[in-house]
PDB file of N, CA, C, O and CB in Angstrom:
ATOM      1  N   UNK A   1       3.911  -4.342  39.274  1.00  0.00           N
ATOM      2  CA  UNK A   1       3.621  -3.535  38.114  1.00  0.00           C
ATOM      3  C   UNK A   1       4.695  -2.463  37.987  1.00  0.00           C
ATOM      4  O   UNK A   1       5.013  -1.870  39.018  1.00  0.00           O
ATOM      5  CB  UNK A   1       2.210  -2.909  38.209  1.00  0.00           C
ATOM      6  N   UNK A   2       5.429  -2.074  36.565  1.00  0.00           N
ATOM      7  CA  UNK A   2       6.293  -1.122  36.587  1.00  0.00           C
ATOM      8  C   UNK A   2       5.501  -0.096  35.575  1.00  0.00           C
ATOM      9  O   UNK A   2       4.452  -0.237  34.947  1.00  0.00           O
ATOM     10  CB  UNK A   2       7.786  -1.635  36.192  1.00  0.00           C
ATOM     11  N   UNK A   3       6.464   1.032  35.676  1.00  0.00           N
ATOM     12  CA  UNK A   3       5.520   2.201  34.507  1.00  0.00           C
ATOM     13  C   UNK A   3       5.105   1.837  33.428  1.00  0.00           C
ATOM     14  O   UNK A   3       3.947   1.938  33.023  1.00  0.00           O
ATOM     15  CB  UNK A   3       6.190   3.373  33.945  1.00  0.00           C
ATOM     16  N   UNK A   4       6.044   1.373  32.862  1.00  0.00           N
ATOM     17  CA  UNK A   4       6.094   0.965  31.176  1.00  0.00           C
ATOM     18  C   UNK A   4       4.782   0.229  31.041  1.00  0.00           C
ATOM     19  O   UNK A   4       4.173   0.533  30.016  1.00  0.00           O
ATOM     20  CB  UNK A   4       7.523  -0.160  30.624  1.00  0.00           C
ATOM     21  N   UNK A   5       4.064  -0.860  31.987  1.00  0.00           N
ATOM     22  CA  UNK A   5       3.200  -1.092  32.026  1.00  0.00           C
ATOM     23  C   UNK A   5       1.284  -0.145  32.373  1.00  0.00           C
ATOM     24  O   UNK A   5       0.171  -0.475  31.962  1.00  0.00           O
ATOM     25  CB  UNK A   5       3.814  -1.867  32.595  1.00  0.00           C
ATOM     26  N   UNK A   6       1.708   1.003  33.240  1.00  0.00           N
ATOM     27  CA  UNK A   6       0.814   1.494  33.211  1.00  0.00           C
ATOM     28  C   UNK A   6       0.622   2.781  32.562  1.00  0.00           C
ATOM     29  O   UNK A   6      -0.447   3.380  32.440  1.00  0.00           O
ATOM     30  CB  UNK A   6       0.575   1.411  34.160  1.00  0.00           C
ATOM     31  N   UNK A   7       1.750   3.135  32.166  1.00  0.00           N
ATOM     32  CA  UNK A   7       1.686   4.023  31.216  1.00  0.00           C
ATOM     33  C   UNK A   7       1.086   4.261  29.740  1.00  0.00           C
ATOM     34  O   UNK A   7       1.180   5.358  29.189  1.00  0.00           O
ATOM     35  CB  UNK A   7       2.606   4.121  31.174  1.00  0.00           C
ATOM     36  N   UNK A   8       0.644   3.474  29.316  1.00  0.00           N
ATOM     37  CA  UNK A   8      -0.110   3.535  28.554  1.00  0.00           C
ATOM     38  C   UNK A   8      -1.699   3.894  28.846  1.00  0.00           C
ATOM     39  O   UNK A   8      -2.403   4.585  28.111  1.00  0.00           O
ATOM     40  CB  UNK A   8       0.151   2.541  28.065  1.00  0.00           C
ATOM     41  N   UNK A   9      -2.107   3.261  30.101  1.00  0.00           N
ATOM     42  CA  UNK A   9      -3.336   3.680  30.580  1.00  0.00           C
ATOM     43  C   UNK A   9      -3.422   5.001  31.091  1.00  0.00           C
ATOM     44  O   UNK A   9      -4.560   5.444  30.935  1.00  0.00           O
ATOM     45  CB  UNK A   9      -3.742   2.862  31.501  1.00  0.00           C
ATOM     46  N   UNK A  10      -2.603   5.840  31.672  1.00  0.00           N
ATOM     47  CA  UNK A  10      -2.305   7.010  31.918  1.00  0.00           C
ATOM     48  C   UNK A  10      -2.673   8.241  30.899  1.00  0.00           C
ATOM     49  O   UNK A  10      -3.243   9.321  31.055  1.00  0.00           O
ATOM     50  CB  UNK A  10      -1.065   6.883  32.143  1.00  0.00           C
ATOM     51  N   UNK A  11      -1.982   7.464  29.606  1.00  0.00           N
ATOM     52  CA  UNK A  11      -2.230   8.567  28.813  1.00  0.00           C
ATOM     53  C   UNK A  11      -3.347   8.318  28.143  1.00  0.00           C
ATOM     54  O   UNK A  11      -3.394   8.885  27.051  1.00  0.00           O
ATOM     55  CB  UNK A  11      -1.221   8.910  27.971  1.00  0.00           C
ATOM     56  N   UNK A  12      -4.230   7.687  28.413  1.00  0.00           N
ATOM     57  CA  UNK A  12      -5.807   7.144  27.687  1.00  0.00           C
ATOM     58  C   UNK A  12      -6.774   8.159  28.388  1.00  0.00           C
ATOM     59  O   UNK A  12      -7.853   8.499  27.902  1.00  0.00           O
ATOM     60  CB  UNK A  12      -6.388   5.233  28.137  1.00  0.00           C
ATOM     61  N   UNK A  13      -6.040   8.815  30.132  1.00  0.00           N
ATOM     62  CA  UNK A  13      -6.720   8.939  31.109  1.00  0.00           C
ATOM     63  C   UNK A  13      -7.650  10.745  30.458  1.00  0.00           C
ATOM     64  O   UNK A  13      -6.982  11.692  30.041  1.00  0.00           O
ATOM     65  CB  UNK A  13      -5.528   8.821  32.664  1.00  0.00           C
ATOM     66  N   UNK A  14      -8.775  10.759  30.525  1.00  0.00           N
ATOM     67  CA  UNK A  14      -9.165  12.188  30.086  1.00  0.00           C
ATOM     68  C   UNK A  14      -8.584  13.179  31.410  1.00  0.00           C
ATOM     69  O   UNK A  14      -8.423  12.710  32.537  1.00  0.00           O
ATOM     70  CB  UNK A  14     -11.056  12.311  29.828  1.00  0.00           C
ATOM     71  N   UNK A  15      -8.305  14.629  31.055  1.00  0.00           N
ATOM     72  CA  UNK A  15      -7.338  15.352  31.119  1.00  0.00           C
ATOM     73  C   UNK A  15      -7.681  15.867  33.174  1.00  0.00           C
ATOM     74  O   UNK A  15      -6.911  16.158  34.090  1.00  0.00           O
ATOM     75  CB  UNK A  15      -7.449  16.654  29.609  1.00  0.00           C
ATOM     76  N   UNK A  16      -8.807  15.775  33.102  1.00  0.00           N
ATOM     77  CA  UNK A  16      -9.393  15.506  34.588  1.00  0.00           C
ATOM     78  C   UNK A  16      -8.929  14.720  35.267  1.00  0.00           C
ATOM     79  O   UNK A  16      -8.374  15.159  36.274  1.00  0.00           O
ATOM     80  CB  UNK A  16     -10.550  15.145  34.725  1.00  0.00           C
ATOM     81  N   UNK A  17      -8.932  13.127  35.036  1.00  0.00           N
ATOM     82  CA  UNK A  17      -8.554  12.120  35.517  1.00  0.00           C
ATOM     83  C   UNK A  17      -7.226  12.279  35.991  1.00  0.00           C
ATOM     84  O   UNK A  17      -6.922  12.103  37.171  1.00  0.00           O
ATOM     85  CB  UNK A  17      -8.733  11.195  34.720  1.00  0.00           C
ATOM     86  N   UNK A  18      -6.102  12.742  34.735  1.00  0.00           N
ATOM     87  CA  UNK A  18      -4.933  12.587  34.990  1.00  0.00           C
ATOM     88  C   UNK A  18      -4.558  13.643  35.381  1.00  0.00           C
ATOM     89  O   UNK A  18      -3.341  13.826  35.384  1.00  0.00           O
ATOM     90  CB  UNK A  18      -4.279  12.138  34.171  1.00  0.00           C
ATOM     91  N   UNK A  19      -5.352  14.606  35.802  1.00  0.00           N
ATOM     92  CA  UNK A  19      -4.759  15.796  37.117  1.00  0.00           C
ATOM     93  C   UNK A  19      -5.287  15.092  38.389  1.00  0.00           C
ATOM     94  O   UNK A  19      -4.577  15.162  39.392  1.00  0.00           O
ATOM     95  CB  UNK A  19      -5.559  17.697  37.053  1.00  0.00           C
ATOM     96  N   UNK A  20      -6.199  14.569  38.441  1.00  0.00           N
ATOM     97  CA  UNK A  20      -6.464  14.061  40.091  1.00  0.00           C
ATOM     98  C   UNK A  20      -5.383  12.594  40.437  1.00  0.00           C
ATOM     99  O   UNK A  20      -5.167  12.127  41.555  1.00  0.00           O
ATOM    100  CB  UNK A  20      -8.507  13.473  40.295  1.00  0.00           C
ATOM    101  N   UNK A  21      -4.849  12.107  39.164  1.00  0.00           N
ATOM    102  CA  UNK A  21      -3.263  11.478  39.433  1.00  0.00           C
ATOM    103  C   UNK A  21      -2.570  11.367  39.084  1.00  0.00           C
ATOM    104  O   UNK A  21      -2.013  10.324  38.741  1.00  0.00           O
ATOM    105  CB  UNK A  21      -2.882  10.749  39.623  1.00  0.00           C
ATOM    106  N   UNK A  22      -2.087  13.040  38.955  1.00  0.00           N
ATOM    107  CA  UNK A  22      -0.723  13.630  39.085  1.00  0.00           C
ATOM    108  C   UNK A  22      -0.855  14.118  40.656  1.00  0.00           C
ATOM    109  O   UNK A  22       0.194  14.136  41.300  1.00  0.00           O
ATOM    110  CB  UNK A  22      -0.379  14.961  37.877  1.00  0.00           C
ATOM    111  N   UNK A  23      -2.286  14.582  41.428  1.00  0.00           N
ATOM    112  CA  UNK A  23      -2.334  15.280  42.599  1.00  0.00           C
ATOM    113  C   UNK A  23      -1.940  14.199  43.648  1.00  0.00           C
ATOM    114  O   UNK A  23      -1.533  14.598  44.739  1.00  0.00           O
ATOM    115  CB  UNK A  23      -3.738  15.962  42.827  1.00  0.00           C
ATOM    116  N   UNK A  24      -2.021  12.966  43.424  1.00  0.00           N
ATOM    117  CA  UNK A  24      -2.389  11.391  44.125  1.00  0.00           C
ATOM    118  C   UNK A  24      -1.063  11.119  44.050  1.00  0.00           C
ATOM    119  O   UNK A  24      -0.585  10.916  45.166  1.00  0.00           O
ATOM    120  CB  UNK A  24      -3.495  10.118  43.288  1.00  0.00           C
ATOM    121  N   UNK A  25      -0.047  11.014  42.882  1.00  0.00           N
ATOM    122  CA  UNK A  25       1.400  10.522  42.664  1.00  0.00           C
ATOM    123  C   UNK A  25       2.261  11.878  43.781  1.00  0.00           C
ATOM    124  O   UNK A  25       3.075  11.703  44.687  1.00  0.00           O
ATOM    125  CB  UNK A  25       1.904  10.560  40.548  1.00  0.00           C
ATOM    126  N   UNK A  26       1.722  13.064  43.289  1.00  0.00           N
ATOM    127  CA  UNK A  26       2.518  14.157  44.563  1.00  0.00           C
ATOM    128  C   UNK A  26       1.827  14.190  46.070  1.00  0.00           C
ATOM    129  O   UNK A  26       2.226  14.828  47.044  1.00  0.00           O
ATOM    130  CB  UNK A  26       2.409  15.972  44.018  1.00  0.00           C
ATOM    131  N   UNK A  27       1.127  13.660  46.014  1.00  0.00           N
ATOM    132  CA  UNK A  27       0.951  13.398  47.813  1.00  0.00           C
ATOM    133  C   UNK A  27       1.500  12.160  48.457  1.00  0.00           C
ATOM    134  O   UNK A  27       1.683  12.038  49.668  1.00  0.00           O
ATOM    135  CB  UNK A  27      -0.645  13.276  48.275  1.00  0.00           C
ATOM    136  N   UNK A  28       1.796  11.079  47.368  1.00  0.00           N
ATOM    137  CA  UNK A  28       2.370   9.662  48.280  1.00  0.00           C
ATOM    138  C   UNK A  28       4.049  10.263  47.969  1.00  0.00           C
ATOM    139  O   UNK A  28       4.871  10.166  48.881  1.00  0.00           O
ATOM    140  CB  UNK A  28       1.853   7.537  47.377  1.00  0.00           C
ATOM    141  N   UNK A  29       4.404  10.803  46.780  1.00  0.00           N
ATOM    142  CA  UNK A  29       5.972  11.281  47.289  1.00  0.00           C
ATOM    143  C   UNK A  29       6.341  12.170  48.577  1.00  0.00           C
ATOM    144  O   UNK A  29       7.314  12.116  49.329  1.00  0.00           O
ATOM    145  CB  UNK A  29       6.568  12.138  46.173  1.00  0.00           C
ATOM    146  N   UNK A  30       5.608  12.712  48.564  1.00  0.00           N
ATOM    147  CA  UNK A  30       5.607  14.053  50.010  1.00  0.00           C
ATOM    148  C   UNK A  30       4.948  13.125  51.159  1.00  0.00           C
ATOM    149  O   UNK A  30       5.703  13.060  52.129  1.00  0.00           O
ATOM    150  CB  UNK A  30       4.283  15.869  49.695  1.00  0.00           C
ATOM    151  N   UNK A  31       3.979  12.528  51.291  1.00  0.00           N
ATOM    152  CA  UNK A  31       3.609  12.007  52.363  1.00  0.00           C
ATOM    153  C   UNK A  31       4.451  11.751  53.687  1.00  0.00           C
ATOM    154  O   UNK A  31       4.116  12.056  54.832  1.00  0.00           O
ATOM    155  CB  UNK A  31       3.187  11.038  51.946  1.00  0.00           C
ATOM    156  N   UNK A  32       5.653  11.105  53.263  1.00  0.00           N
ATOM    157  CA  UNK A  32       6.442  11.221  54.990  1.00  0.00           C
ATOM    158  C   UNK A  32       7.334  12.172  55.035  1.00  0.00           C
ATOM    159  O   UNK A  32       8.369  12.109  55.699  1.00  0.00           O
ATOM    160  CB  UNK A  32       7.361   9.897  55.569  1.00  0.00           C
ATOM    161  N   UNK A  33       6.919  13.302  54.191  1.00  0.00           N
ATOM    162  CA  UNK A  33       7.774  14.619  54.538  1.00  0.00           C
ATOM    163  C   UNK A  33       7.325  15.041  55.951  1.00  0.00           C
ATOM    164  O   UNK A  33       6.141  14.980  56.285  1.00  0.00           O
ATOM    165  CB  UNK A  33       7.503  15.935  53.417  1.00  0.00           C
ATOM    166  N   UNK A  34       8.426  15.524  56.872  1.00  0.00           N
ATOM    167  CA  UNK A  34       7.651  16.104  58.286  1.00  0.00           C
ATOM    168  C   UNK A  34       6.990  17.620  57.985  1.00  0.00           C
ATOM    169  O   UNK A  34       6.140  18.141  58.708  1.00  0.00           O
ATOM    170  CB  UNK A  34       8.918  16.294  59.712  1.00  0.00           C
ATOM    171  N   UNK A  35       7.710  18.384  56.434  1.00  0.00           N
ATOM    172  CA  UNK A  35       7.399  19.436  56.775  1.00  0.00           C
ATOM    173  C   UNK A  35       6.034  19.674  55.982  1.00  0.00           C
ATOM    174  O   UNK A  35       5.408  20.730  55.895  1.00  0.00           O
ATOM    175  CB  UNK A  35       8.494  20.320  56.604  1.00  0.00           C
ATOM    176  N   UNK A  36       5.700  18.316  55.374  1.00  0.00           N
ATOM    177  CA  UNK A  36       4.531  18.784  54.496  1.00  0.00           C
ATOM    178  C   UNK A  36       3.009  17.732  55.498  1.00  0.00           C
ATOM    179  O   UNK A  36       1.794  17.932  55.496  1.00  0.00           O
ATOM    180  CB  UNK A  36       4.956  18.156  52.323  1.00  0.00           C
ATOM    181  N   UNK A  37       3.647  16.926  56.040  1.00  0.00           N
ATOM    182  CA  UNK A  37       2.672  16.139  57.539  1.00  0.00           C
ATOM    183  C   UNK A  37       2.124  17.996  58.354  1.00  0.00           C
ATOM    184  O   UNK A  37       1.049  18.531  58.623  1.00  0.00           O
ATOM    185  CB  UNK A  37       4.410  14.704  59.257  1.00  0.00           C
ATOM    186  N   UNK A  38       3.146  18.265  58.431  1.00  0.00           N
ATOM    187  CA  UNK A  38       3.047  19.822  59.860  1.00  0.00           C
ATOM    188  C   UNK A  38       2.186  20.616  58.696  1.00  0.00           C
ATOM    189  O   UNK A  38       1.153  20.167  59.192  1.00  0.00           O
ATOM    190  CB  UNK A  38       5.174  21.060  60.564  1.00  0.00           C
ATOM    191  N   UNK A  39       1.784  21.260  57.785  1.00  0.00           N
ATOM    192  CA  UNK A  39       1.240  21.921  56.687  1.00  0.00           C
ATOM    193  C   UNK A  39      -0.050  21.329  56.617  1.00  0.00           C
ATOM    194  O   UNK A  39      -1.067  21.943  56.942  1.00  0.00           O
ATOM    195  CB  UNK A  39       2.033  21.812  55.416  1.00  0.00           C
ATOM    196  N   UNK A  40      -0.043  19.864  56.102  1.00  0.00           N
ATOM    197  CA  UNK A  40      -1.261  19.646  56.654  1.00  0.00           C
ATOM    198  C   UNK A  40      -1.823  19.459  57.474  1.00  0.00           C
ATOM    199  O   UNK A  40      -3.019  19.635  57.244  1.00  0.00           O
ATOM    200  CB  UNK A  40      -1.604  19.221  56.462  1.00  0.00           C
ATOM    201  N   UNK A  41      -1.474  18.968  59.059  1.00  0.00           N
ATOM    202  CA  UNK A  41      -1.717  19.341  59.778  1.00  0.00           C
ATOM    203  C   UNK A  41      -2.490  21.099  60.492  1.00  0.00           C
ATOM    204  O   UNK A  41      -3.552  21.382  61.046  1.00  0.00           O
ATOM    205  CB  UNK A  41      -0.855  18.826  59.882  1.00  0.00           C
ATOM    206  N   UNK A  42      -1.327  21.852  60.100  1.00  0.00           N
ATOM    207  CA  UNK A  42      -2.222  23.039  59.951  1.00  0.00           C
ATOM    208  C   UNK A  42      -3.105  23.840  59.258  1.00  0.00           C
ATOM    209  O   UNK A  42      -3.570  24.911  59.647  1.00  0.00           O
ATOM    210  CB  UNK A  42      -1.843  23.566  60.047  1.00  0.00           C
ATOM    211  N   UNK A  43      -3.363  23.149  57.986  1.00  0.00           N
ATOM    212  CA  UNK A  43      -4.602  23.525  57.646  1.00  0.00           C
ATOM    213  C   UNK A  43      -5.595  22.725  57.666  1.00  0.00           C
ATOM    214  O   UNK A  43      -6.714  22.946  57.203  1.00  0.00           O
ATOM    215  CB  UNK A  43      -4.614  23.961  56.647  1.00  0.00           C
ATOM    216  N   UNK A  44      -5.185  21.681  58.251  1.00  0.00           N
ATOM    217  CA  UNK A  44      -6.625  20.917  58.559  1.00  0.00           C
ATOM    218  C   UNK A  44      -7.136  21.687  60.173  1.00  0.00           C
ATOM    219  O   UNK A  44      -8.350  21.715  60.371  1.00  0.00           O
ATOM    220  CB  UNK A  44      -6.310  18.804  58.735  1.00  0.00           C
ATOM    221  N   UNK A  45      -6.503  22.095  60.920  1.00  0.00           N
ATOM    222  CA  UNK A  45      -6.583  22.912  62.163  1.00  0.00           C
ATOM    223  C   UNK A  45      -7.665  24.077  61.960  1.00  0.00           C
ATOM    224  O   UNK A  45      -8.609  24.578  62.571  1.00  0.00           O
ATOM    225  CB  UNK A  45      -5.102  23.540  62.518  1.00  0.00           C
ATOM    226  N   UNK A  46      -7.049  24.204  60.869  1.00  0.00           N
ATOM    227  CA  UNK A  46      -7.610  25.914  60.563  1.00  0.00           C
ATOM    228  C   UNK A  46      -9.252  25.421  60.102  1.00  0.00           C
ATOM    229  O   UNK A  46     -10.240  25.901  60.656  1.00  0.00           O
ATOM    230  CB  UNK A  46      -6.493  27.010  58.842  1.00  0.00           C
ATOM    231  N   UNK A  47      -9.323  24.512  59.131  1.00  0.00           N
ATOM    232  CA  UNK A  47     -11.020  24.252  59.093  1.00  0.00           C
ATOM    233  C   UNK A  47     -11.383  23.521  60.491  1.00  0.00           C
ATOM    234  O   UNK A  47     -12.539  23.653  60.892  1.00  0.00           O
ATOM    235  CB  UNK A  47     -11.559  23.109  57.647  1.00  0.00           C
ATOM    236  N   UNK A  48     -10.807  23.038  60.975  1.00  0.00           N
ATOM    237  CA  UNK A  48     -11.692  22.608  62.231  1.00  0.00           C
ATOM    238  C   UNK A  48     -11.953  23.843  63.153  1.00  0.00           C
ATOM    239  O   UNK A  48     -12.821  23.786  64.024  1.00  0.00           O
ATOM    240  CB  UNK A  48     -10.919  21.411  63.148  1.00  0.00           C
ATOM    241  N   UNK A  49     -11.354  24.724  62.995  1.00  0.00           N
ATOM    242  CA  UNK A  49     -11.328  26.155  63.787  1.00  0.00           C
ATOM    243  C   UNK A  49     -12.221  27.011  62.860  1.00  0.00           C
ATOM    244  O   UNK A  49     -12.227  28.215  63.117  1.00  0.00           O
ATOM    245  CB  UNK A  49      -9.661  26.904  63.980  1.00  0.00           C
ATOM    246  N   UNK A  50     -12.859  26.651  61.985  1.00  0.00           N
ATOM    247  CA  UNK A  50     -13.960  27.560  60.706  1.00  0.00           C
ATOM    248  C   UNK A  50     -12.932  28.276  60.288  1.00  0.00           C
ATOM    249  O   UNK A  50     -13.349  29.340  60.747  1.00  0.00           O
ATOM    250  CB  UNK A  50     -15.453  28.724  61.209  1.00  0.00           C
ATOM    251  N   UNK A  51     -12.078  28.522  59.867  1.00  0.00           N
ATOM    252  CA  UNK A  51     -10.989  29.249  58.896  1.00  0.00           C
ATOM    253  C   UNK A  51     -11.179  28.949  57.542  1.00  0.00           C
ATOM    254  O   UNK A  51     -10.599  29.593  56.667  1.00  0.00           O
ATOM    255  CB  UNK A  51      -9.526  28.858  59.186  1.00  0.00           C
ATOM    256  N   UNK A  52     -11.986  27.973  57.284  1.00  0.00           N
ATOM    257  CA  UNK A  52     -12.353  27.349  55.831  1.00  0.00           C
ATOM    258  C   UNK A  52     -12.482  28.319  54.250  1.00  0.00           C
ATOM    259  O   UNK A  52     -12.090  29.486  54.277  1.00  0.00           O
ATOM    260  CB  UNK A  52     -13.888  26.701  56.115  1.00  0.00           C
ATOM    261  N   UNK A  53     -12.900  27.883  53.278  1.00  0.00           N
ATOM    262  CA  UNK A  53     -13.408  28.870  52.855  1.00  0.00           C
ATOM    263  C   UNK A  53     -14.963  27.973  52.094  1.00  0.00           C
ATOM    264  O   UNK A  53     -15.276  26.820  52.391  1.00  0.00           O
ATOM    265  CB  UNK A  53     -12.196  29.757  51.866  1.00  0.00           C
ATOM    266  N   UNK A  54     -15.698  28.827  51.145  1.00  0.00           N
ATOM    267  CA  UNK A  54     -16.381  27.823  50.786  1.00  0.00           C
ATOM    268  C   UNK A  54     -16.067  27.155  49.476  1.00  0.00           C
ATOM    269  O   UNK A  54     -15.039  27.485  48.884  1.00  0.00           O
ATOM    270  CB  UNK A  54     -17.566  28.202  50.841  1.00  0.00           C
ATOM    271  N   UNK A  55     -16.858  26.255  48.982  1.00  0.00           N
ATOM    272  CA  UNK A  55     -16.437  25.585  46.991  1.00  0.00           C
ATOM    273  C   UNK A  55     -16.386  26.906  46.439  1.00  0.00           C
ATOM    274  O   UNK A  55     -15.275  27.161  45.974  1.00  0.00           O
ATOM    275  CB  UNK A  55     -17.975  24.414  45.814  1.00  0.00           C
ATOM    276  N   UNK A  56     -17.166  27.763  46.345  1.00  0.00           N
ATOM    277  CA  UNK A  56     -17.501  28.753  45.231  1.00  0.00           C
ATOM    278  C   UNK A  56     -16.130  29.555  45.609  1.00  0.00           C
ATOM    279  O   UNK A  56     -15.293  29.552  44.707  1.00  0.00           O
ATOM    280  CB  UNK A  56     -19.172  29.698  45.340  1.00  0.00           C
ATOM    281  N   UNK A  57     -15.836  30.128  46.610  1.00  0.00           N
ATOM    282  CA  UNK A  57     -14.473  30.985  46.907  1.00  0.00           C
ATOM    283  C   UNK A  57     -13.202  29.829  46.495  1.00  0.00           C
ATOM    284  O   UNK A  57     -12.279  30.319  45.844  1.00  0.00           O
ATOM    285  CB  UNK A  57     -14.380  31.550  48.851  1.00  0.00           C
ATOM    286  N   UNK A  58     -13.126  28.770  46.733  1.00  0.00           N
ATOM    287  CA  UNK A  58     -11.894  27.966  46.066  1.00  0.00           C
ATOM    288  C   UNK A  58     -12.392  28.029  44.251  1.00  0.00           C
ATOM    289  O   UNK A  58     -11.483  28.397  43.507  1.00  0.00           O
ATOM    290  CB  UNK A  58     -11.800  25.978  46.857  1.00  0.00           C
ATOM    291  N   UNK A  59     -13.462  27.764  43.716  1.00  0.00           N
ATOM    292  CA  UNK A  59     -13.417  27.425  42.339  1.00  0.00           C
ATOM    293  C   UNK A  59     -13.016  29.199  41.607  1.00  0.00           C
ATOM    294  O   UNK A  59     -12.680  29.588  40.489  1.00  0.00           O
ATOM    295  CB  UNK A  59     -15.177  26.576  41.827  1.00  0.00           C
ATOM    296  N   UNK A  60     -13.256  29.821  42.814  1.00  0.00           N
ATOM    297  CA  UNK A  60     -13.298  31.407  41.881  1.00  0.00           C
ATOM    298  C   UNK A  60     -11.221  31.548  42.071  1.00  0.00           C
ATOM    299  O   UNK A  60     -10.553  32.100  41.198  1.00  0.00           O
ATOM    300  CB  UNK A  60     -14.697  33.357  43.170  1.00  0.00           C
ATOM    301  N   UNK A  61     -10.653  30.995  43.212  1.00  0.00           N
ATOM    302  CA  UNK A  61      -9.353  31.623  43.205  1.00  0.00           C
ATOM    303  C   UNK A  61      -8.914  30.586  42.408  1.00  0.00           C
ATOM    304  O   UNK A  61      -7.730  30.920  42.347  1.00  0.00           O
ATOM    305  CB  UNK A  61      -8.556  31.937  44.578  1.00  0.00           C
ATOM    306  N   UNK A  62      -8.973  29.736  41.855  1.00  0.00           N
ATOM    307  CA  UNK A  62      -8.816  28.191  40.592  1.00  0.00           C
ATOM    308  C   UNK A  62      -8.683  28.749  39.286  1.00  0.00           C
ATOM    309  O   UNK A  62      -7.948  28.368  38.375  1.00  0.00           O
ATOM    310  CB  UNK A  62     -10.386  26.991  40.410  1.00  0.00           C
ATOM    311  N   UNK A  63      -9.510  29.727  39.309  1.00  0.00           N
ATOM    312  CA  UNK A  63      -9.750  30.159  37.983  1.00  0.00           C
ATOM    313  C   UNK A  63      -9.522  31.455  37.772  1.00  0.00           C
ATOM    314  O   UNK A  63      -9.880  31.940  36.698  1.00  0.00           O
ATOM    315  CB  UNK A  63     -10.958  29.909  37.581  1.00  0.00           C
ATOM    316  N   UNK A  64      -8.898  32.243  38.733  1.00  0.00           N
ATOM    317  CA  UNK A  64      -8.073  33.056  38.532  1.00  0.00           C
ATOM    318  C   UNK A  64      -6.228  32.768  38.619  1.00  0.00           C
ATOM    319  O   UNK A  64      -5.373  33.588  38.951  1.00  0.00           O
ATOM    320  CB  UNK A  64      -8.610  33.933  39.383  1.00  0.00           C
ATOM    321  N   UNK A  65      -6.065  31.544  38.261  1.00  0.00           N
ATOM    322  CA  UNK A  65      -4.750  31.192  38.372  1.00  0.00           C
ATOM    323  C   UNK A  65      -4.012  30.689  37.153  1.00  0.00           C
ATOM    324  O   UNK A  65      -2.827  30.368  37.237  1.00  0.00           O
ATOM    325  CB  UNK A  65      -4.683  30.282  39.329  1.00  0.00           C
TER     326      UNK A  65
END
């Protein structure tokens, strides 16, 4: 499959959809970055260590942005 082909479905996608893949297309480009592997790595550290925050504290700093 090349773009030209799925591009049309892309832009059909409601405006939700096609932010959760634009977020999906920038994580498989970065994916074998070492410095963005080590990043996540450390913040996945940090919630296993309760450093977390909760939904309501992420949707409130979301929407101040």
């Amino acid at each position: 499959m090349i773009f030209t082909e799925i591009k049309p479905q892309i832009e059909k996608l409601p405006h939700e959809e096609m932010v959760k893949a634009m977020a999906y297309i920038k994580h498989l480009l970065r994916a074998e970055n070492p410095a963005y592997q080590a990043e996540l790595a450390r913040r996945h550290a940090e919630l296993d260590a309760g450093q977390g925050i909760t939904l309501t504290e992420a949707k409130r700093r979301l929407e101040n942005n």
